[in-house]
N, C-alpha and C positions, 0 to 999 in steps of 0.2 A: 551431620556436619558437612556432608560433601555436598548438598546441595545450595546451602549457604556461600558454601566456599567458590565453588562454580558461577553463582550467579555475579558473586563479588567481582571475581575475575572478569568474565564479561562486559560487567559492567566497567569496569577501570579500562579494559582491552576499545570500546564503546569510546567512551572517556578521551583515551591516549589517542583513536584515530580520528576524532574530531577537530584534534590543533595540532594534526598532519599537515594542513595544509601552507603550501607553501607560500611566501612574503610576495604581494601583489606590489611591483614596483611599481606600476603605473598609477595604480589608486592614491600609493602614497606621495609620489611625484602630484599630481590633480590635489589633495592635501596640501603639498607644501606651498602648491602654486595659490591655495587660496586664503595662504593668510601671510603670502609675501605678495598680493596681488598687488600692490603697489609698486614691487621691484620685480616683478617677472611677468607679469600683466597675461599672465596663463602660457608663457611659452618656456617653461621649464619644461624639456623630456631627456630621456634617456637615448639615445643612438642604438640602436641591437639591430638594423637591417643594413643592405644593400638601395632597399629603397628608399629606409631614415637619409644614412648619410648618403644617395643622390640628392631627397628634401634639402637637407642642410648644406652644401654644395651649389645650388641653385638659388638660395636665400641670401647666403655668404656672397656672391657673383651681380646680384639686385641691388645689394645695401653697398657695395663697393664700387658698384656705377653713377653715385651722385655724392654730393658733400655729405656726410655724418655726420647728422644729430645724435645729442644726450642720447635720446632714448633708445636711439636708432644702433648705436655704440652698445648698450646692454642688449640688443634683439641680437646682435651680431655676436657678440659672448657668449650670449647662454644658446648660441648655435652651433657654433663652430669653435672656441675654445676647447682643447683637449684637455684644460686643467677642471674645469665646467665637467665634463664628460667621466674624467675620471673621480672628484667628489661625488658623483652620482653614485658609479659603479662602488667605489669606496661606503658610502651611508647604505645600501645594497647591502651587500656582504656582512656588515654591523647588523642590520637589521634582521638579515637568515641568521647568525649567529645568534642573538639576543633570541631568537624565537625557536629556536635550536633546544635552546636551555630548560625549554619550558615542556619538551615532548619525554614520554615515557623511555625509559632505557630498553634496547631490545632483548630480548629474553635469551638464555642462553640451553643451546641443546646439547647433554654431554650420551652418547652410545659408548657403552664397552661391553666386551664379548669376551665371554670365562667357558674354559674347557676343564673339565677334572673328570679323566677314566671315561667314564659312559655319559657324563652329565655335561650339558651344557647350557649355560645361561646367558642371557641377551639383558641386558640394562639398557632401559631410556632414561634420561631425567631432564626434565625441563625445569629450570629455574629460574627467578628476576627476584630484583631487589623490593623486598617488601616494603621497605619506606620510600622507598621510589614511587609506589603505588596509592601508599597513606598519605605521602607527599604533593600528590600531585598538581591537586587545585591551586595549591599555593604556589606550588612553583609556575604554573600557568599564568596565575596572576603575576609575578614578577617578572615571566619574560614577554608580558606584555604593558608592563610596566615599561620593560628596559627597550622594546619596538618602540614605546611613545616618545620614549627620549632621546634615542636614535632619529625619531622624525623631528623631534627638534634641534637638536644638535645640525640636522641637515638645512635645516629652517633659517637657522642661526650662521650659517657657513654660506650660504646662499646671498642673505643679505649683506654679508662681510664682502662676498666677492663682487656683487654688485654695483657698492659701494664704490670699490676700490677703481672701477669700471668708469663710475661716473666722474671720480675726482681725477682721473687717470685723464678721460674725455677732455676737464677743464682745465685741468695746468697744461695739453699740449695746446689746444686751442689759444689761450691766453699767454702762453710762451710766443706762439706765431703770431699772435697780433703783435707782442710788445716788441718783437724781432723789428718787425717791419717799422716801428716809431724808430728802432734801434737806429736802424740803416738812415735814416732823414737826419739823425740827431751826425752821426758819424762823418755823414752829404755836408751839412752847416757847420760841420768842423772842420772839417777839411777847405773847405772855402774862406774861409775865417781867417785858415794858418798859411793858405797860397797867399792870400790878399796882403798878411803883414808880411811874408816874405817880400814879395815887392815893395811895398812901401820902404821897409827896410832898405832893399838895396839904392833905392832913389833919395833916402837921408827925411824919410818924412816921420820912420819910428826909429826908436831904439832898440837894443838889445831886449829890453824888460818888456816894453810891449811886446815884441815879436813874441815871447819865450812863455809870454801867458798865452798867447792862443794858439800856440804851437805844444803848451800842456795840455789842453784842453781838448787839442785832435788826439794828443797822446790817448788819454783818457776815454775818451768816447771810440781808440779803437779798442782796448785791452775792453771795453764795457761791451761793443759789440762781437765780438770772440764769448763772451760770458753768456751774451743772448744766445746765438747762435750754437753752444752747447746746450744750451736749459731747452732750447726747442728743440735741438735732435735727441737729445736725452728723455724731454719729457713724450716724445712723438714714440721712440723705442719701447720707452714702461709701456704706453697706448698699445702697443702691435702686440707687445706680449700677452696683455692680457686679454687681445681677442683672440691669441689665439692665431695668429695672420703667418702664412708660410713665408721664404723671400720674397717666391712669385710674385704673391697677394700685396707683400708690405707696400711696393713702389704703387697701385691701387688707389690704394685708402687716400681719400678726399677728405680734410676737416675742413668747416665753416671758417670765415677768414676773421668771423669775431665772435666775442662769448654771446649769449644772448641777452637780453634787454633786463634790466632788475623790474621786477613784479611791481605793480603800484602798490602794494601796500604789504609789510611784512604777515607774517603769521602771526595770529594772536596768542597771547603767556596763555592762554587755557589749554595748547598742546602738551603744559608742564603739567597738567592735573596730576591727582594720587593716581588716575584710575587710568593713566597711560601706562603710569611705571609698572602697575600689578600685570599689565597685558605685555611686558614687555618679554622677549625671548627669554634671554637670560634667568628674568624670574621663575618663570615658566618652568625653563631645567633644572632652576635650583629644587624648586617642590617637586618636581616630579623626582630626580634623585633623592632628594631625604624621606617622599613616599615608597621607592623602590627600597633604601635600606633599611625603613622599618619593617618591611614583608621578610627581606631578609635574613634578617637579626633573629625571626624567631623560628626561622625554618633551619637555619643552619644553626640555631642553640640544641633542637631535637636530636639534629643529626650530630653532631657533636658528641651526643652522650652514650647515643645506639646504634648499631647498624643491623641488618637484619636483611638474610634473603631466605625465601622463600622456593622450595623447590618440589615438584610434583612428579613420582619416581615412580616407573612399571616394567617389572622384570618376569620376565618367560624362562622357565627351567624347561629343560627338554633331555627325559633321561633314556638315551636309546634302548636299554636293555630292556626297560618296563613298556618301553614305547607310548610313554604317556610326556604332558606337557604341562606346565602348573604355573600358572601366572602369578604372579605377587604387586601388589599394590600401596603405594601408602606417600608420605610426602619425607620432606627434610628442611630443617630452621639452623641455618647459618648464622651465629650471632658471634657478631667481633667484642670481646672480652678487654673492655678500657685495662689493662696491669699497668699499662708504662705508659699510656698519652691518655688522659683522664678530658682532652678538649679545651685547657684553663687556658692556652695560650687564643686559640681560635676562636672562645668565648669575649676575651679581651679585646682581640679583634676587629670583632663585631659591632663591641660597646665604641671603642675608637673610630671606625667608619661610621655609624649611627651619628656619636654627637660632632662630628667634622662636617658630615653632610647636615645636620641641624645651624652648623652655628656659621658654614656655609649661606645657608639657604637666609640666616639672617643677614646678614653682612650684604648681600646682595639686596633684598628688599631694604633695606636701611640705606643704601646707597645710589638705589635707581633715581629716585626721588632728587639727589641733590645731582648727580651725574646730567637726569635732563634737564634742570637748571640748569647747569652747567652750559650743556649746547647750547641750549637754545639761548644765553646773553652773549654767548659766540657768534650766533646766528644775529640777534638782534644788532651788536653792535658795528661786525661786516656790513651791514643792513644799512647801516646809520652813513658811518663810513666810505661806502661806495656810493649813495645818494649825496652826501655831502660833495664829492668829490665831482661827480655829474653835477649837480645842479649850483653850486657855489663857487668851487675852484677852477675848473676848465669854463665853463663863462667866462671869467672874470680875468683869465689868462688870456682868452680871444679876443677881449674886451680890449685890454691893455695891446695886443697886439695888433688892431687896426688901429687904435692912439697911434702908435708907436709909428707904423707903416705914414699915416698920413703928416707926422712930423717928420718923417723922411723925408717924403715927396715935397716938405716946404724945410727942408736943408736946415732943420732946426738938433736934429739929431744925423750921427752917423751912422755909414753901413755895418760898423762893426758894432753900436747899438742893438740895430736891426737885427744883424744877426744872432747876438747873446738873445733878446729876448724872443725870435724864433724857435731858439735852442730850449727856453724857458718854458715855452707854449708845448713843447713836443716831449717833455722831460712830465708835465704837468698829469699831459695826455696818457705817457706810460704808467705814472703812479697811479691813472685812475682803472688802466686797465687790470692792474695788480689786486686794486680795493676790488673790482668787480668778480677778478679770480676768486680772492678772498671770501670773497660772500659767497656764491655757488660751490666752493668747498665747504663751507660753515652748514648752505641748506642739505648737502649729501648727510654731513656729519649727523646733522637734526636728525633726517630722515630716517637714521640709521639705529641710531638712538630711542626712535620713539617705539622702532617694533625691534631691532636683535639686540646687538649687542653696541655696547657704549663706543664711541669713537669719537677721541679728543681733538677740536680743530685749535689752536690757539692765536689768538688774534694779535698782531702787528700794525703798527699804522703805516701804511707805505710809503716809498720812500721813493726821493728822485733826485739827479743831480745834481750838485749846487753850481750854476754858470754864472751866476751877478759877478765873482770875480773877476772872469774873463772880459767884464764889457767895456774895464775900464783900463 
C-alpha cells in the first residue's frame, strides 16, 4: 500500500503546484479591454511603474493642451483617474483571492523530541488534509469559476465608469453652451427693463408696463445664477471623474458645443434576444449560479466529513544498547459530527444555490425588456432633439427676421423685438437641452447593450415663457 500511497501524493503534490501560479493582471486587463472595446478602445492598464505613471503623466499633459472630446474625456480617465486605478488594483486582489481558494492547503510538519533514562526518541510527522486533496479538482474548478466572475464584475464596473465619463463629458459641455444663451437671454433683459425705465420716467409707460419687463430681467437673472451653477457643478462631477489635480482642473478645455446628432438613429435590431444573452450582467448571473452549483456539492462532502491524513517516522536511540530503531507508519484524523451534524450549512447551500438560480432568472427575464427600455429613451431624445433642430429653431429664426423687418418698417416695436429675441434665444436653449438629452440617452444605450442597465428618462425640454412680457 505505500507505493500506491506515494504515487497518490505526488501526484496531488503535481496537481496542487500546477495552479500555483499566480493571477496574470495584465492578460486579464487585454480581456477586459476586449470585450469592453467599445468603451476602453484597448487602453485599460494597470499603473505598477515609475515609467507607467511618467506614460500616463505625459498623455494626461497631451489631452489637456486642446479642447476635449467624448472620447478623448474617457482616454483621459482610464489614465490618470485614481478611482480607474484603484478598481483595477481592487478586481486584482478579488481575483488572487478567488484563485487563492482553489490551491491545495500547505501541509503541516510537527517534530518532538522524548527522553526516558537511556532512550531517546525523535518524532517527525508530516500531515495535510485528506479531503483537501480528494477535493481538489473541484475546488480548482470553482476558484476558477470565481477568477471568471471577478473578470466580469471588472468588465461590468469598467463600463459603469465609462459611462458615467461620457454623460459626465455631456451635461458639462451642454451646461456651458446653454450658459452662454443664458447670458444673451439675461443681455435682452436687461435692455428690455433699462428701456421701460425711461420711458417710464418720460410718462410714455405705466407702472404695469415697466413692472413686466422689469419681472422678466428679474427672472432671467435668478435663471442665469441657475445656469451658472449647473455649469460649474456639472464641470466639477467632469474633473472628478477624470481624476484632474487643482493644478490640472483650471487646464481642461471642453468643446464650446455638444456635437452634431447622427443622421440617422440606431436601428430596434440593437434590442435583439441575442444582445441581452451577451449582456454583462447576464453573463454574471450564470456564471454565479454555475459557481454555486460546484459549490453545493463540494461543501455538502465536506460538511459530513473531515479527514487528515498524516505520515509519522520516529527514531528511538537507546544509548545503553547503542542501537537505534526507526519506526514508521501514518495517522487519520477524523472530525466526529456529536454536536454539528452540518444541517444548518447544508441548508445553506440549498438557500445560496436557488437565490443564485432565481437570481440568474430574474436577470435574463429582464434584460430583454430593460434594453427596450433604452433604447425608446434613445429613440425618442432622438426624435426630440431633430424635432427641435429641424422644426422649432427654424421656425423661431424664421419669425425672427419677420419680426426684425417689421421693425425696420415701424410696424412693430422694440420691446416686440426684443420679447421675440428673447423667444429665439429661449428656443435655442431648449434645443441644446433636447441635444444633451439625447447623447445622455445614447451613453445609457451603450451601456445597456454590453454591462449593466442604466436608466435615462426622458423629458421634453423646456424654455421660458416671454410672450407675456411683449405686451
Amino acid at each position: 500500500m505505500k507505493y500506491p500511497l506515494r504515487k497518490s501524493i505526488l501526484a496531488a503534490a503535481a496537481l496542487a503546484l500546477a495552479g500555483c501560479s499566480a493571477i496574470d493582471i495584465d492578460q486579464s486587463l487585454q480581456d477586459t479591454n476586449a470585450s469592453t472595446s467599445a468603451f476602453t478602445r484597448g487602453q485599460l492598464a494597470l499603473s505598477r511603474s515609475a515609467q507607467q505613471a511618467q506614460a500616463r503623466s505625459l498623455l494626461t499633459a497631451e489631452l489637456l493642451a486642446r479642447p476635449l472630446s467624448m472620447d478623448e474625456a474617457v482616454q483621459l480617465a482610464l489614465a490618470n483617474s485614481p478611482a480607474v486605478q484603484s478598481l483595477l488594483a481592487q478586481s486584482w486582489l478579488e481575483m488572487s483571492l478567488a484563485h487563492q481558494r482553489g490551491l491545495l492547503a500547505n501541509p503541516v510538519f510537527s517534530f518532538e523530541r522524548i527522553r526516558f533514562r537511556d532512550e531517546l526518541e525523535l518524532g517527525r510527522l508530516l500531515s495535510f488534509g485528506l479531503m483537501d486533496l480528494l477535493t481538489l479538482p473541484r475546488r480548482q474548478q470553482i476558484a476558477q469559476g470565481r477568477v471568471a466572475q471577478a473578470r466580469l464584475e471588472l468588465a461590468a464596473n469598467v463600463v459603469t465608469q465609462v459611462t458615467q465619463v461620457r454623460q459626465a463629458w455631456v451635461r458639462a459641455v451642454g451646461a456651458q453652451q446653454s450658459l452662454q444663451y443664458a447670458v444673451q437671454v439675461s443681455q435682452a433683459a436687461q435692455a428690455s427693463a433699462e428701456l421701460a425705465r425711461r420711458m417710464e420716467q418720460v410718462g410714455n409707460f405705466n407702472k404695469l408696463q415697466r413692472a413686466r419687463q422689469q419681472v422678466f430681467y428679474a427672472d432671467s437673472v435668478a435663471q442665469l445664477a441657475s445656469s451658472q451653477h449647473a455649469a460649474s457643478a456639472s464641470r466639477e462631477d467632469l474633473l472628478r471623474l477624470l481624476g484632474l489635480a487643482d493644478a490640472q482642473a483650471g487646464q481642461l478645455q471642453l468643446p464650446d458645443r455638444l456635437p452634431e446628432l447622427p443622421s440617422a438613429p440606431r436601428e430596434a435590431g440593437v434590442v435583439s434576444g441575442l444582445a441581452a444573452q451577451q449582456r454583462l450582467d447576464v453573463q454574471l448571473a450564470r456564471q454565479q449560479l454555475a459557481t454555486a452549483g460546484q459549490s453545493q456539492g463540494l461543501k455538502l462532502l465536506t460538511s459530513l466529513v473531515d479527514v487528515d491524513l498524516g505520515l509519522r517516522r520516529n527514531t528511538v536511540f537507546d544509548n545503553a544498547a547503542g542501537t537505534q530503531t526507526p519506526k514508521t507508519g501514518f495517522e487519520l484524523d477524523i472530525r466526529l459530527p456529536l454536536f454539528d451534524w452540518g444541517g444548518n450549512r447544508r441548508e445553506a447551500m440549498n438557500a445560496q444555490s436557488l437565490a443564485a438560480a432565481n437570481r440568474y432568472e430574474g436577470v435574463v427575464r429582464g434584460a430583454s425588456s430593460q434594453l427596450r427600455e433604452s433604447y425608446s429613451a434613445y429613440r425618442t431624445s432622438y426624435e426630440l432633439a431633430r424635432h427641435y433642430r429641424d422644426e422649432i429653431v427654424p421656425l423661431r429664426k424664421t419669425m425672427a427676421e419677420e419680426n426684425l423687418l417689421r421693425y425696420n418698417g415701424m410696424l412693430i416695436g422694440v420691446f416686440e423685438l426684443l420679447a421675440d429675441t428673447r423667444e429665439q434665444i429661449s428656443s435655442v436653449i431648449a434645443s441644446i437641452g433636447a441635444a444633451q438629452q439625447f447623447w445622455l440617452a445614447d451613453a445609457a444605450l451603450s451601456a445597456s447593450l454590453t454591462g449593466k442597465p442604466t436608466g435615462m428618462p426622458v423629458t421634453a425640454p423646456t424654455q421660458a415663457n416671454s410672450e407675456a412680457a411683449a405686451h
